[in-house]
C-alpha positions as CSV (number, residue, x, y, z in Angstrom):
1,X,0.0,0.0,0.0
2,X,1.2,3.3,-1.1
3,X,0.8,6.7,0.2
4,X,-1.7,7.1,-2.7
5,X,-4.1,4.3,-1.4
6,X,-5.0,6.4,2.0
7,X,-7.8,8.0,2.2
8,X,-7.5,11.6,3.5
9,X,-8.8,12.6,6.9
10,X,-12.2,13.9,7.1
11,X,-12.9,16.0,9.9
12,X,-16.2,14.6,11.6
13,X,-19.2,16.8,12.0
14,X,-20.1,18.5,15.7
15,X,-23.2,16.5,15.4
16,X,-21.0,13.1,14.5
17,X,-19.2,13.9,17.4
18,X,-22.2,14.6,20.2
19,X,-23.9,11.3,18.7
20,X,-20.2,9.3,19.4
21,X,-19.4,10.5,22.7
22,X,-23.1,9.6,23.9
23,X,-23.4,6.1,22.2
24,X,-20.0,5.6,24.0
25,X,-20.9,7.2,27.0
26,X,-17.8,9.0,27.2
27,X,-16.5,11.8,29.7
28,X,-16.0,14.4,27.0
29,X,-17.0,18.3,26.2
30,X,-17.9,17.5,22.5
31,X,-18.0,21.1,21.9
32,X,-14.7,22.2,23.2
33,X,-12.7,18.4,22.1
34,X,-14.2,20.0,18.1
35,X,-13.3,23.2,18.8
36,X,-10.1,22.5,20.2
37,X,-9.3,20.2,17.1
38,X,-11.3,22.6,14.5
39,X,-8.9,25.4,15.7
40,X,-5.8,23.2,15.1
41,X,-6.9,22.5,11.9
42,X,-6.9,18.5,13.0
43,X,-3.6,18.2,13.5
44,X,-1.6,16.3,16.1
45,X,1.6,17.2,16.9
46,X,1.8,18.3,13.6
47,X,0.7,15.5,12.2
48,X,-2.6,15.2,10.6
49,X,-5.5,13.1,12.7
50,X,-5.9,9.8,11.3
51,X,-8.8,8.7,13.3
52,X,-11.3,10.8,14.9
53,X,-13.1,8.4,17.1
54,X,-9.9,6.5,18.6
55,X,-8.5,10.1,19.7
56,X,-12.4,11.3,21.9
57,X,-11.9,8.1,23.0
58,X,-8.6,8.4,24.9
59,X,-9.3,12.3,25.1
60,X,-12.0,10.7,27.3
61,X,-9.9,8.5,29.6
62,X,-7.5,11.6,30.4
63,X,-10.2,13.8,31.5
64,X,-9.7,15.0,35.0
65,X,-13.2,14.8,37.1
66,X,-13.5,18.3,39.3
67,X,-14.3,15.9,41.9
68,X,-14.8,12.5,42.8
69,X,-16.6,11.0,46.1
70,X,-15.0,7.6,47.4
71,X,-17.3,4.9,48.0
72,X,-18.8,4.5,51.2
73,X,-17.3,7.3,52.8
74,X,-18.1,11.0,53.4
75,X,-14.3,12.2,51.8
76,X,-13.9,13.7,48.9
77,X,-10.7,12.7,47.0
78,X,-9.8,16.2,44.3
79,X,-8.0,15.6,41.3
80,X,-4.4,16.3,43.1
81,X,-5.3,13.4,45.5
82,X,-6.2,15.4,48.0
83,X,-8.6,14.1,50.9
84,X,-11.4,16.1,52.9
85,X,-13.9,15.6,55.1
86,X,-17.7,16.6,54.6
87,X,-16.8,17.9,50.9
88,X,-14.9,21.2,52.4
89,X,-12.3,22.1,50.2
90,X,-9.6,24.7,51.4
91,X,-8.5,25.7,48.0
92,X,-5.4,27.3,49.1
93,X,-3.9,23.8,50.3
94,X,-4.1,23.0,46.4
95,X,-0.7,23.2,44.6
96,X,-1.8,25.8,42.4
97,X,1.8,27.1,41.4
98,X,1.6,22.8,39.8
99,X,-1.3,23.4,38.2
100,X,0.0,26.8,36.9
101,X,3.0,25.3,35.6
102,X,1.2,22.5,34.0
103,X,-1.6,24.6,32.6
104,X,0.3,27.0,30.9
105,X,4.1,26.4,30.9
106,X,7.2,27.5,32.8
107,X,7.0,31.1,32.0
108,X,3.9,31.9,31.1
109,X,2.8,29.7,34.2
110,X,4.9,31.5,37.0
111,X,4.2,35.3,35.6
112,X,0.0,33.9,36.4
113,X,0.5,32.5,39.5
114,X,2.9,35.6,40.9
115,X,-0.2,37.7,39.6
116,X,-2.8,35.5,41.3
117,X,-0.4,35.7,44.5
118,X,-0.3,39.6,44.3
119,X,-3.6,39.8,43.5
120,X,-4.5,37.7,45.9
121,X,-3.0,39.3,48.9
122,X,-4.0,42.7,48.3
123,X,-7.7,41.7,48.3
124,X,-6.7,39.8,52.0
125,X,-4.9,43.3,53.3
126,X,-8.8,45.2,51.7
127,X,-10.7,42.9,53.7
128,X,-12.5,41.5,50.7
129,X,-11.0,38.3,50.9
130,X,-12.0,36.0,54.1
């Protein structure tokens, strides 16, 4: 088989999309997973997407639930493995500098997070933060 003998990529449809991710019950945004791909123009990597459906699928299994409740017990595990009791969340124990990092990159990342810190401590020395 030659190079000739493939068949070009065909983006799917939105509604393709919506209809695959329910029929597979999968754990997927259909409208950001198309626009996210429609706005690379459907490549990967640079490459171009060979197969729709396998990618929502393991797009799927990476998805991060917000939050997740353990069986059979009143803790709440978040998505940095963190445990707590009667779904009370102290959002400054988070490693948000990580998730900076990982969001958006070393530089970009840091410059945020600084921002968010200075941001953050002015509104504590106002008062408007409790």
């Amino acid at each position: 088989m030659n190079n000739n003998d493939r068949q070009a990529f065909t983006p799917p449809l939105l509604s393709e999309v919506k209809n695959f991710i329910e029929e597979n019950n999968l754990n997927v945004d259909g409208n950001y997973w198309y626009e996210y791909y429609q706005d690379r123009k459907w490549l990967i990597k640079g490459t171009c997407m060979k197969n729709w459906k396998v990618n929502l699928k393991r797009w799927s299994k990476t998805q991060i639930k917000d939050v997740r409740q353990k069986p059979d017990e009143g803790k709440i595990v978040t998505p940095f493995g963190e445990t707590v009791e009667n779904g009370q969340i102290d959002y400054e124990e988070t490693d948000l500098h990580a998730v900076y990092l990982s969001l958006f990159g070393k530089k970009k990342g840091q410059y945020l997070y600084d921002r968010f810190q200075k941001e953050l401590a002015a509104k504590k020395a106002s008062g408007e933060w409790k």
